[in-house]
N, C-alpha and C positions, 0 to 999 in steps of 0.2 A: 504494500500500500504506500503511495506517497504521500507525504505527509506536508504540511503548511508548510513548515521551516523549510525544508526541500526546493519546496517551490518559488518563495524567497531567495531562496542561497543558489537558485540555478539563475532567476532573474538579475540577483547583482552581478553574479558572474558576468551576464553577457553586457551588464552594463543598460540594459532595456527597462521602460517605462513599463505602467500597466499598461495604459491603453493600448500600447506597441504590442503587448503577447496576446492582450487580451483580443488584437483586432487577427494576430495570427493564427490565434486557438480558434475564434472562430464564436466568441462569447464575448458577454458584457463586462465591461470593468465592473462592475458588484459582484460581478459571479465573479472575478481573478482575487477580486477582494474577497470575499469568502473562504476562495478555496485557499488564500494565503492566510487564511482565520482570525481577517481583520474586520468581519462582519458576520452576523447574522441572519438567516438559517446557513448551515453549510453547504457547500456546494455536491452538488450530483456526482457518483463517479463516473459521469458521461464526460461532465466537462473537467474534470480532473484528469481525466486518463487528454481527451484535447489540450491540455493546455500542457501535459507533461509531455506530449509527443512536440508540439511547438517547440517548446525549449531546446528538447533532443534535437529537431529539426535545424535549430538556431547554432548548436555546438555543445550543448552539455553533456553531460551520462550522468545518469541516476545510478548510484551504489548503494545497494542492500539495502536496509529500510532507512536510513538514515544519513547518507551520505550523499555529494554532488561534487563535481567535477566538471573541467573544460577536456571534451571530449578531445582525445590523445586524435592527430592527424597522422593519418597513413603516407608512409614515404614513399615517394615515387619509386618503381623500379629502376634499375641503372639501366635494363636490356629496352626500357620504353622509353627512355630521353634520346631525342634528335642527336645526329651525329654532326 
């Protein structure tokens, strides 16, 4: 399950406003506010699992129930760089 703090700690990461994930996720900034559990009722896991994939989609990784990261970027192959 991801949790409020998560969701927080992946949006500082990238540096991003609500309204910027909230317009990526595809919901309203009261529902980003919710599901960051800065308001009340809490948010659906409809739009928690969108707004965690947002993120993802932005550059984070979600780790185990509790943790976040700037998702690690894959190196180019040396046999697919132009000669």
């Amino acid at each position: 399950m991801t949790t409020p703090d998560q969701l927080r700690a992946a949006r500082a990461l990238l540096g991003m406003s609500q309204p910027t994930v909230a317009e990526a996720a595809g919901v309203s900034t009261m529902t980003l506010k919710r599901a960051e559990g800065s308001a009340t009722p809490a948010a659906s896991a409809e739009a928690v699992a969108a707004i965690r994939a947002a993120l993802e989609a932005a550059g984070v990784e979600f780790i185990g129930e509790t943790g976040v990261q700037v998702a690690p970027r894959e190196e180019p192959d040396e046999e697919c760089e132009p000669a």
